[in-house]
Each structure stands twice: as C-alpha cells, then as structure tokens.
C-alpha positions as CSV (number, residue, x, y, z in Angstrom):
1,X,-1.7,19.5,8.6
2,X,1.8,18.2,9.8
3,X,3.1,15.2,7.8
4,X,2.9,11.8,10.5
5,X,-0.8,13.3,11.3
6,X,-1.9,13.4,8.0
7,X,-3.8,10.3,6.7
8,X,-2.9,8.6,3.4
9,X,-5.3,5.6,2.0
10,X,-3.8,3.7,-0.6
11,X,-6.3,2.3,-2.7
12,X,-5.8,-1.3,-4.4
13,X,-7.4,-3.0,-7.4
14,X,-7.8,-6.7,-7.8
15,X,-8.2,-8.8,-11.0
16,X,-10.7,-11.7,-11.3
17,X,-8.0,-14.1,-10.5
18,X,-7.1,-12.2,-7.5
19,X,-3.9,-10.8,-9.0
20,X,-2.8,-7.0,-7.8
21,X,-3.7,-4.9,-10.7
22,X,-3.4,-1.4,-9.6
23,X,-2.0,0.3,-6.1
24,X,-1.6,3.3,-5.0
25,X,1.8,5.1,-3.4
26,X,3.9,2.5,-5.3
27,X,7.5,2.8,-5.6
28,X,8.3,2.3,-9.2
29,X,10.8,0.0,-8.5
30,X,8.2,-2.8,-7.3
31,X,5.4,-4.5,-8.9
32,X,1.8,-3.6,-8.0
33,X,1.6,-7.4,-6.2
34,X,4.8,-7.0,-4.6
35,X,3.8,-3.4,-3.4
36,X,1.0,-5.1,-2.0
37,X,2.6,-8.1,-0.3
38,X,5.0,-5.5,1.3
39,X,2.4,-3.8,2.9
40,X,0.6,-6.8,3.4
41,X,3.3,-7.7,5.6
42,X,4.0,-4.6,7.4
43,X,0.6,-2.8,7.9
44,X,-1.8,-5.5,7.2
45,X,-3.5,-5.1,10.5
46,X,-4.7,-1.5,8.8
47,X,-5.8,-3.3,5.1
48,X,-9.8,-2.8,4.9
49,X,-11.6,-5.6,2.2
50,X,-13.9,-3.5,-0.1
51,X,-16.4,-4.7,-2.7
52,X,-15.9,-4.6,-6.2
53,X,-12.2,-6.2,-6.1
54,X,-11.1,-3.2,-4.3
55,X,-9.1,-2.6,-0.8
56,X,-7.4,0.5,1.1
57,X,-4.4,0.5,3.8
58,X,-4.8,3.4,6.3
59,X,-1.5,4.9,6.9
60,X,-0.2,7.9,8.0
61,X,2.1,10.4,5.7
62,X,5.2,9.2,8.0
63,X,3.9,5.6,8.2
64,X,3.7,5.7,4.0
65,X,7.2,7.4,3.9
66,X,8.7,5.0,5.9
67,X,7.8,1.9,4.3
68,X,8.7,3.6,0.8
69,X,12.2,4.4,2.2
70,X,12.3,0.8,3.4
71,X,11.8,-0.6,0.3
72,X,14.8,1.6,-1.2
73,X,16.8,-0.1,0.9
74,X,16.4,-3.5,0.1
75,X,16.8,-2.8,-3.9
C-alpha cells in the first residue's frame, strides 16, 4: 500500500479529569496533551469521541508525516 493511501488511527487515552494521558504517533519532543491539542487544531474535523475516555484521529501516512515534520519545525 503506498504511503499517503495508507490509513493511520492514532488512538488517545483520557484521564478522569480530562487530561491527555496517552497518544499515539507522538513526537517525543511534545507532551501527550500538547500532541493532542496540535492535532486538535489541525485535523480535528477527523477526531472520532469513543467511550471509555478513549478517542482516534483518522489520518493518512502523508497526513501523519506531515504534521510530525511540522512540529519539528517549530521546536
């Protein structure tokens, strides 16, 4: 499968309080809550609310990449 066709879902976790707790695909130069603001404000449109204090974003490989190289950018 070629690389912008393939689907990534990044899978978040959520603490009682709401807090980010866990996410998946994070550059290990944010936070898990700042990974997820970040995407929050780039791909939110794609962010699906499951039970359980879990979520996913629905990206593709070139979408994921891009935003990760983004990030790199700004540090």
């Amino acid at each position: 499968m070629e690389a912008d066709k393939e689907r990534v879902i990044i899978h978040t976790r959520f603490a009682p309080n709401g807090a980010v707790v866990e996410i998946s695909e994070r550059p290990t130069t944010l936070t898990p809550q700042d990974w997820f603001n970040f995407l929050s404000q780039r791909a939110g449109g794609v962010y699906q609310t499951l039970a359980g204090g879990r979520g996913v974003f629905r990206l593709s490989r070139a979408e994921v990449d891009a935003l990760k190289q983004e990030t790199a950018k700004a540090a």
